[in-house]
LOPA-19581 format. One record per residue: residue in one letter; x, y, z of N, C-alpha, C in turn; residue number from 1. Coordinates in steps of 0.001 Angstrom, whole numbers, plus 500000, padded with zeros to 6 digits. Example, Ala and Ser with C-alpha at 12.3 -4.5 7.8 and 13.67 -1.06 7.14 Angstrom:
(a; (513190; 494310; 507800); (512300; 495500; 507800); (513200; 496700; 507800); 1)
(s; (512850; 497750; 507080); (513670; 498940; 507140); (512900; 500030; 507870); 2)
***
This chain:
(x; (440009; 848427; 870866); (439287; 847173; 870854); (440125; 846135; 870114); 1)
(x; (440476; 844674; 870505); (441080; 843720; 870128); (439863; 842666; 870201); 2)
(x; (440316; 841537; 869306); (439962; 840372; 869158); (440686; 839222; 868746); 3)
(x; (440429; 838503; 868897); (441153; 837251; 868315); (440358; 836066; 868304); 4)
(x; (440469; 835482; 867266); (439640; 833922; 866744); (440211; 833506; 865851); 5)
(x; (439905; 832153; 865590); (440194; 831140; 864147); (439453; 831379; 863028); 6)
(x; (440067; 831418; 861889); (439288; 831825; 860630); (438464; 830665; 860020); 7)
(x; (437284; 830992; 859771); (436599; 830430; 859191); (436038; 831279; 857872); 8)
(x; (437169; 830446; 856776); (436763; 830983; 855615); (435969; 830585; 854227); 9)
(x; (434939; 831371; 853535); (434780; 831553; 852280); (435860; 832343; 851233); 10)
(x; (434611; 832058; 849991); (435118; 832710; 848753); (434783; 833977; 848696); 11)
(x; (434841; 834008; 846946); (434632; 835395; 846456); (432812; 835445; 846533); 12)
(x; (432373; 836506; 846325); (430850; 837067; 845834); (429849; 835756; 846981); 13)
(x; (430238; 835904; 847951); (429320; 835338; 849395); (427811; 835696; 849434); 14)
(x; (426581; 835636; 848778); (425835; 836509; 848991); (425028; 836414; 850251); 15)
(x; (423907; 837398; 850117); (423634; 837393; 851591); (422101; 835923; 851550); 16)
(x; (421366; 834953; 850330); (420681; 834631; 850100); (421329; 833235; 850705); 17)
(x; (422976; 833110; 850878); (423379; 831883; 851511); (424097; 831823; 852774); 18)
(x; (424060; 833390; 853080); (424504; 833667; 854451); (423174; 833431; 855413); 19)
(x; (421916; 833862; 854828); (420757; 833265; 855346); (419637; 833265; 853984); 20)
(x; (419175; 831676; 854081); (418361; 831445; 853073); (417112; 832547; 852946); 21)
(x; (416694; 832724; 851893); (414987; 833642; 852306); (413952; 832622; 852840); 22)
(x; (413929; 831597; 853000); (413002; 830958; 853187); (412901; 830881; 855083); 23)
(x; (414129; 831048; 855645); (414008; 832006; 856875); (414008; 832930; 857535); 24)
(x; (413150; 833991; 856291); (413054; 835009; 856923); (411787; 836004; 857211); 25)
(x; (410975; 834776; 857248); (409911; 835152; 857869); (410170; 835015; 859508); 26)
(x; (411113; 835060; 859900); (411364; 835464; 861698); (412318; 836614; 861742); 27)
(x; (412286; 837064; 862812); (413540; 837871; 862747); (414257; 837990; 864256); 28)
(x; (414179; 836174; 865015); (414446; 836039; 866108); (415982; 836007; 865949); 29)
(x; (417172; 836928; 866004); (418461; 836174; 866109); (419346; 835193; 865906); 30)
(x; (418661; 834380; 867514); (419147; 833052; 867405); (418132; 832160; 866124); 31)
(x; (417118; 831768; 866113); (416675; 831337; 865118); (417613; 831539; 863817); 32)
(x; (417527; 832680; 863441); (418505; 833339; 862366); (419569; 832781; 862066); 33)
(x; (420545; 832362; 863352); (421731; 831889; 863211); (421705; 830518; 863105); 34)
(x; (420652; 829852; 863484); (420618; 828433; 863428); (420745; 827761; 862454); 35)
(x; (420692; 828996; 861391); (420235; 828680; 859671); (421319; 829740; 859167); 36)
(x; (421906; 830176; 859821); (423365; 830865; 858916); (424238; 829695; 858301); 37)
(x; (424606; 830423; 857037); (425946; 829485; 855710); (425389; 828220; 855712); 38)
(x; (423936; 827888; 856089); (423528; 826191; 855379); (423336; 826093; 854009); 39)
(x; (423052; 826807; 853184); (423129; 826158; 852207); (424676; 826581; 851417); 40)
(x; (426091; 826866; 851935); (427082; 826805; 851506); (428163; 826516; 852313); 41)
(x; (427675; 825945; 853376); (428592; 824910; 854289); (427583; 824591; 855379); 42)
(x; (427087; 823509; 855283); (426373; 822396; 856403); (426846; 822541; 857660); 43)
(x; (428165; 822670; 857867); (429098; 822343; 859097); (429220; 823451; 859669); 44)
(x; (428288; 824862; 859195); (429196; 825574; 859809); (428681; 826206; 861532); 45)
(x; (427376; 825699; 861589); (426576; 826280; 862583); (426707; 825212; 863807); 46)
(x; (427284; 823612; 863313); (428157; 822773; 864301); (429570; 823027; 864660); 47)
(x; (430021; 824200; 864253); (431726; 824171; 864375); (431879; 825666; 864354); 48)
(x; (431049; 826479; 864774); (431624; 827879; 864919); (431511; 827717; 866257); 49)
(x; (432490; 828970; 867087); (433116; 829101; 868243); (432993; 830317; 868223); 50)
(x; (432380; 830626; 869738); (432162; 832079; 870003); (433530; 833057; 870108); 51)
(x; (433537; 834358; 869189); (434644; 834860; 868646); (435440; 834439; 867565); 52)
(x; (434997; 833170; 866789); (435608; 832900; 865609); (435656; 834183; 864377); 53)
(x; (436426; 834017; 863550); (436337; 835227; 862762); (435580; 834508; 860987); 54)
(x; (435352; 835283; 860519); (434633; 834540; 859283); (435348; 835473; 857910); 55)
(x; (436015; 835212; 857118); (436828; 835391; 856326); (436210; 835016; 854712); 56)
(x; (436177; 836348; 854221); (435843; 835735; 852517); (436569; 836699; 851793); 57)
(x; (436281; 836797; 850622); (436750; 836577; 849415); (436370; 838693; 848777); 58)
(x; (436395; 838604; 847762); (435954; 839984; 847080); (434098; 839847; 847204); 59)
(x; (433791; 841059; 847544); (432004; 841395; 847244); (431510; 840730; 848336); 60)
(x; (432150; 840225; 849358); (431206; 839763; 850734); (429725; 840232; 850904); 61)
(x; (428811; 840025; 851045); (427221; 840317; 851227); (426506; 840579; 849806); 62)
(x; (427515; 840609; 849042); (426376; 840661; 847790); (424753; 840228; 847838); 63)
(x; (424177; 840524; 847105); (422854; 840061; 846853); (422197; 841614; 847359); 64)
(x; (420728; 840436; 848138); (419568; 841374; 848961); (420241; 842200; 849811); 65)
(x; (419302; 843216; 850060); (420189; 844642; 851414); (419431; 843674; 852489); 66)
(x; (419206; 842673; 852829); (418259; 842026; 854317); (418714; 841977; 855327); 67)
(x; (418903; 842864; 856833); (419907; 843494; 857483); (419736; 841655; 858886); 68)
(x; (419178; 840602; 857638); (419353; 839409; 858860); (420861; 838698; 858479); 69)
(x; (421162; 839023; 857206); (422583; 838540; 857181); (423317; 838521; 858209); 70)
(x; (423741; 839869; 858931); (424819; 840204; 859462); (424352; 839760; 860756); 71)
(x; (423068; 839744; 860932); (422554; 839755; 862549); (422809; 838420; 862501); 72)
(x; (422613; 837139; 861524); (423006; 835805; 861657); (424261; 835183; 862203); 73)
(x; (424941; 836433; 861352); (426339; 836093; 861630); (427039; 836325; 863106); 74)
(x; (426788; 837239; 863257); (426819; 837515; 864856); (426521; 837058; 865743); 75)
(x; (424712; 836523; 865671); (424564; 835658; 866156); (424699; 834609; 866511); 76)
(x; (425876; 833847; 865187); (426350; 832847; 865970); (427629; 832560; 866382); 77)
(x; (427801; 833941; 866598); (428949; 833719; 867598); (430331; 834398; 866728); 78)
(x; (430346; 834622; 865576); (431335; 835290; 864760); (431428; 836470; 865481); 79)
(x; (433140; 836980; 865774); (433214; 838415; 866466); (433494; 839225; 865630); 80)
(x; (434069; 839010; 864051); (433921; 839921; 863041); (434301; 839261; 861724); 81)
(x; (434094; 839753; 860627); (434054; 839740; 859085); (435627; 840110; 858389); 82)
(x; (436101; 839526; 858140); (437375; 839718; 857188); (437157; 839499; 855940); 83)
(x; (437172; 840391; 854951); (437252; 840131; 853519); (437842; 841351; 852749); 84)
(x; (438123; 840988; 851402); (438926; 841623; 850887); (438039; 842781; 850069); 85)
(x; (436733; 842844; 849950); (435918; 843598; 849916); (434583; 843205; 850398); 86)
(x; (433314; 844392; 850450); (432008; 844416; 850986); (431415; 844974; 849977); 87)
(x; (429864; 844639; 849931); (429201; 844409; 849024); (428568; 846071; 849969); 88)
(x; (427962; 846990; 849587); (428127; 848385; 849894); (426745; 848031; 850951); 89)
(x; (425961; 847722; 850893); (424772; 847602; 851837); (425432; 846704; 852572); 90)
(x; (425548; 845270; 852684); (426194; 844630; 854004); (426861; 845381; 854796); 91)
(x; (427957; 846239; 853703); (428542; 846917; 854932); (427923; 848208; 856088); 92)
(x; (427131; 848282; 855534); (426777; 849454; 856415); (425173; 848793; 857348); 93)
(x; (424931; 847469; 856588); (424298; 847019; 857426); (425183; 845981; 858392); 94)
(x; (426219; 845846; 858518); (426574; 845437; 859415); (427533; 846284; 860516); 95)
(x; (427268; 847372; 860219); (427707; 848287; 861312); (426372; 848748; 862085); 96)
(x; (425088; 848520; 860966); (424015; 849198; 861630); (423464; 848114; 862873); 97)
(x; (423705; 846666; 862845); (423500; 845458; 863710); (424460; 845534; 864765); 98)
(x; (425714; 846186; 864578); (426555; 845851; 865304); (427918; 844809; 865402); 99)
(x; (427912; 844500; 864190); (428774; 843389; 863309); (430113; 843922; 862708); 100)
(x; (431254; 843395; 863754); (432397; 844465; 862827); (433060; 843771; 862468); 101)
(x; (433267; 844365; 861285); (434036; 844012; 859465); (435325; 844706; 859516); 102)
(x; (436140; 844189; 858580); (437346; 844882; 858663); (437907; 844357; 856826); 103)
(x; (438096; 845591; 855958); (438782; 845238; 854562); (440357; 844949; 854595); 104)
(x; (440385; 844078; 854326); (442127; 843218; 854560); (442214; 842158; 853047); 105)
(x; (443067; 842616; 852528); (443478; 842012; 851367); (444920; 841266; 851287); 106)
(x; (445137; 840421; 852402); (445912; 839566; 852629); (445256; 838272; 852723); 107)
(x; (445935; 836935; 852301); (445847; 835672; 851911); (445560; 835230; 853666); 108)
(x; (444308; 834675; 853868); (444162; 833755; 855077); (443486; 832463; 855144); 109)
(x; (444221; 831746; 855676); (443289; 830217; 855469); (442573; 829862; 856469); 110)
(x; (441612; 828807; 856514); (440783; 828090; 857271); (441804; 827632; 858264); 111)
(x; (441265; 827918; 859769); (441823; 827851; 860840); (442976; 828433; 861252); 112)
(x; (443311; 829506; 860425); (444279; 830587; 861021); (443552; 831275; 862380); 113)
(x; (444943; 831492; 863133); (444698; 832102; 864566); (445034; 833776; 864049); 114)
(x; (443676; 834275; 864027); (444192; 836109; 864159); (443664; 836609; 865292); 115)
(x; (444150; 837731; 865310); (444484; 838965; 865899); (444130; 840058; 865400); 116)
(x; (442511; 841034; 865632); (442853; 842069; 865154); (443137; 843322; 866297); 117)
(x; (443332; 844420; 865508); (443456; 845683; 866887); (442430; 847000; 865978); 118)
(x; (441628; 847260; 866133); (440470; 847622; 865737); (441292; 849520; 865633); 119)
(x; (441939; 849743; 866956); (442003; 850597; 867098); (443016; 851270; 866639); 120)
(x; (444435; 850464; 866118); (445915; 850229; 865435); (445681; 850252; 863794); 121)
(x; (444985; 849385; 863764); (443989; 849154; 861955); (444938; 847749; 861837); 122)
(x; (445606; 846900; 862666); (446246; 845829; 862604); (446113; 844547; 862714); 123)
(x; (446129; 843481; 861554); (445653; 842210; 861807); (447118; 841114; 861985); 124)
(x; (446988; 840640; 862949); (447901; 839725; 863061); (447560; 838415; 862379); 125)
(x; (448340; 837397; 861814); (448302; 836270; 861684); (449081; 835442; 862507); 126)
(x; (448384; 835020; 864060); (449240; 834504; 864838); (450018; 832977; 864050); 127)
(x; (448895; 832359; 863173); (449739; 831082; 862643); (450739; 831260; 861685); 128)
(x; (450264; 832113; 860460); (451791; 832713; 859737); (452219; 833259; 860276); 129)
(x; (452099; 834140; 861134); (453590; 834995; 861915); (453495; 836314; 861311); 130)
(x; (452797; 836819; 860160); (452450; 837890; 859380); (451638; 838988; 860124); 131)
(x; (451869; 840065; 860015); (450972; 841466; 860069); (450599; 842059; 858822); 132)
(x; (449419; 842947; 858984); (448807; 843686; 858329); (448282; 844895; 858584); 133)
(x; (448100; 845415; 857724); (447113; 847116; 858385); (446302; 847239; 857194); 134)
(x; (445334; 848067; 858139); (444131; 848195; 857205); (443309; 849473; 857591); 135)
(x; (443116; 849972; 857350); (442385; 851881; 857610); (441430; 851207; 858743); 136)
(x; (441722; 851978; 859751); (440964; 851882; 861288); (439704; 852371; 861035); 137)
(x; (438765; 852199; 861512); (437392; 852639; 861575); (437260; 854219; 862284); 138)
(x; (436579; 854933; 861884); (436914; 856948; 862574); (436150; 855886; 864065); 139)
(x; (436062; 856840; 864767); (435350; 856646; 866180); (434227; 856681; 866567); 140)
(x; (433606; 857140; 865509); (431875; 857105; 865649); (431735; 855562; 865133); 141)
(x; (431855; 855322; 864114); (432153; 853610; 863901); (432297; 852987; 864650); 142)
(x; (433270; 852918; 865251); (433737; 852155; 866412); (433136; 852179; 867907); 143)
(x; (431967; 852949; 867967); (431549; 853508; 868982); (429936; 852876; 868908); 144)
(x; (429487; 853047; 867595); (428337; 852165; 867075); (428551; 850152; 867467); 145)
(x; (429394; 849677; 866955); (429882; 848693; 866739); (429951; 847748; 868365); 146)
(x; (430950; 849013; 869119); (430899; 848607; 870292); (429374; 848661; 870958); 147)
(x; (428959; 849496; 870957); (427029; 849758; 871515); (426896; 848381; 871203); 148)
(x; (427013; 847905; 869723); (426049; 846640; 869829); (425266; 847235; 868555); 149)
(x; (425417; 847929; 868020); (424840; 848228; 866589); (423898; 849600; 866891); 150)
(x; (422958; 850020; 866252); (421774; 851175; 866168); (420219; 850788; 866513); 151)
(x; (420037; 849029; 865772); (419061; 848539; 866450); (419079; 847835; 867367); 152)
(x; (419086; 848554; 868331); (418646; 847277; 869641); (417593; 846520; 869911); 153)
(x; (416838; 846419; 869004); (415454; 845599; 869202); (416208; 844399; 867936); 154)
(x; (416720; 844591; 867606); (417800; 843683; 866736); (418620; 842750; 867105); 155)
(x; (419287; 842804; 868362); (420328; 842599; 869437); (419851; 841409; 869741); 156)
***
């Protein structure tokens, strides 16, 4: 499995209370969900994401609440996966359980870098620096979840 998108990045300790506010989460429609992903820590971002963009942060990505609408937000709007230099231990496994694939990469990437990953290599390209990376591939049951589309499909 490959992908490629422009980075759209955060910081360090992202939690999941600004990846989606609580005050929307009395739905648990998806799109709704996403309509209201990263507003209260970037305004712009639900006007300027691009389907397959990649979303890039910092150490402790998902911190906070275990609320498995984070990841479904993110997806939902259109992000094809998560780059950060660490995961907050519930995001991560709730975002394999949605169907949301993450990848731990502890290389320097900026806002609007063109990557490249290879899911199946463990390899991230930086088409704008010109740089590669590797990063421990996901076993195949992972990758097999991920591709499905996650565990909940009433989630989807």
């Amino acid at each position: 499995m490959k992908i490629t998108g422009k980075a759209i990045k955060y910081g360090d300790n992202v939690d999941t209370d600004v990846i989606i506010p609580a005050r929307y989460l009395n739905t648990s429609d998806p799109k709704e969900l996403a309509s209201h992903c990263m507003e209260d820590i970037d305004k712009t971002f639900v006007s300027r994401v691009k389907k397959g963009d990649i979303m890039v942060g910092g150490f402790n990505f998902g911190c906070g609440s275990s609320r498995e609408h984070a990841p479904i937000a993110i997806k939902e709007s259109g992000i094809s996966c998560v780059v950060a230099k660490s995961f907050a231990r519930i995001f991560y496994r709730n975002a394999i359980n949605t169907g949301l694939a993450i990848v731990e990469f502890d290389q320097e990437i900026e806002e609007g870098d063109e990557l490249e990953i290879d899911f199946d290599g463990g390899i991230l390209i930086n088409k704008t620096k010109g740089t590669k990376g590797i990063f421990p591939p996901f076993p195949d049951f992972l990758k097999n979840i991920i591709e499905k589309g996650g565990l909940m499909p009433s989630l989807k």
